[in-house]
C-alpha positions in Angstrom: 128.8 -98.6 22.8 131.3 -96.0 22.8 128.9 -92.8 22.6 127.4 -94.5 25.3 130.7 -94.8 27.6 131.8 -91.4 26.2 128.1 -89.9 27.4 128.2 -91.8 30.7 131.8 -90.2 31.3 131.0 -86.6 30.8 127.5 -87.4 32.7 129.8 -88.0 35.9 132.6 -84.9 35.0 129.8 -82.7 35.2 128.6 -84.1 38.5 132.1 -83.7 39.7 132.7 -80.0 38.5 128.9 -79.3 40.1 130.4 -80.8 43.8 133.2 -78.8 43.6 131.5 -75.5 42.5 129.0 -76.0 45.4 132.3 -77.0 48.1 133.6 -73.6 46.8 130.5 -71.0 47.2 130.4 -72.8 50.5 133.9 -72.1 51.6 133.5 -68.8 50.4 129.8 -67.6 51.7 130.1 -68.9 55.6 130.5 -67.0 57.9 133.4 -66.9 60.6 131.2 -65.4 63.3 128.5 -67.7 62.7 126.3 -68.9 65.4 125.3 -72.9 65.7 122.7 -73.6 64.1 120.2 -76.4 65.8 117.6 -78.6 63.9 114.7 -79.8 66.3 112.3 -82.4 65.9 109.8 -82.5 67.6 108.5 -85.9 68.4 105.2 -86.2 69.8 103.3 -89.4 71.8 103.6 -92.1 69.9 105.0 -91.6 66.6 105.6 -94.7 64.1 108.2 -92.6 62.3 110.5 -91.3 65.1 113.9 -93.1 63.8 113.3 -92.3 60.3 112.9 -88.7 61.5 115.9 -88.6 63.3 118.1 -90.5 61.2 117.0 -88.2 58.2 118.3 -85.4 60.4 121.5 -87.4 61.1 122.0 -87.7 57.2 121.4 -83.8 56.8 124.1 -83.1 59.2 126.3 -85.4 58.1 126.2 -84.9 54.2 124.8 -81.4 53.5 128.2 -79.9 53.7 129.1 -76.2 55.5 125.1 -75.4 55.5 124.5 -78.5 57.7 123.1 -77.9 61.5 125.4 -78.1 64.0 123.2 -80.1 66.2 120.1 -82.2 66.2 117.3 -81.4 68.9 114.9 -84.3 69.3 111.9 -82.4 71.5 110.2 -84.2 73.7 106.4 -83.5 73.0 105.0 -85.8 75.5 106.5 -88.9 74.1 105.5 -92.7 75.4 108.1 -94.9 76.8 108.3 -97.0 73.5 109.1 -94.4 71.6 111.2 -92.5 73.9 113.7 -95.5 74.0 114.1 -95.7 70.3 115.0 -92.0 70.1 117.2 -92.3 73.0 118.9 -95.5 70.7 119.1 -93.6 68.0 120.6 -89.9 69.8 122.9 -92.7 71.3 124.3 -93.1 68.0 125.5 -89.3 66.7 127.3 -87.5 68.8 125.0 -84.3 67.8 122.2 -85.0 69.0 120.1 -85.0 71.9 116.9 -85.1 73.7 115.2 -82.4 75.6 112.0 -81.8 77.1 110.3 -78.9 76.4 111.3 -77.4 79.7 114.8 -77.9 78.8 114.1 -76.0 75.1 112.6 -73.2 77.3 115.7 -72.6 79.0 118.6 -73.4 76.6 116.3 -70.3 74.1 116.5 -68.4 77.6 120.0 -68.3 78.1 120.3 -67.1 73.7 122.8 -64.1 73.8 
């Protein structure tokens, strides 16, 4: 029993030196000047997934550190109403992330420096 403890203890201390290895090559390899970086989704007609989709990008945002996107895009491909009110529920939620029709997309990648 306590080889097992002893195993299940070092198991975890190298977890934690991994995490903080990865927070520092992070730290260290952004850049300052940096532009935002977006994550779209396109969502098209009716799609049965749409929230998972969405709240996966959520999750990436949220937990994958300084290499996260800024923002989440969920395209507009033509949706139908049903779904277009769930991913308008869900964008309600994070304050990163949007919808935009295609037309939209076209003009925010127009005005790109």
């Amino acid at each position: 029993m306590v080889y097992f403890s002893l195993c299940v203890l070092i198991f975890f201390a190298v977890i934690g030196v991994c995490q903080v290895c990865r927070g520092i090559v992070q730290a260290v390899s952004k850049s300052r000047d940096e532009k935002e970086i977006i994550l779209i989704e396109p969502i098209c007609k009716h799609q049965e997934n749409a929230e998972y989709l969405l709240r996966n990008a959520a999750w990436k945002v949220m937990w994958m550190g300084r290499f996260a996107p800024d923002k989440v895009i969920c395209l507009d491909c033509n949706m139908d109403n049903e779904t277009k009110h769930l991913c308008r529920l869900v964008c309600n939620e994070y304050p990163f992330m949007e919808i935009y029709t295609k037309e939209q997309m076209h003009e925010r990648i127009e005005n790109i420096n």
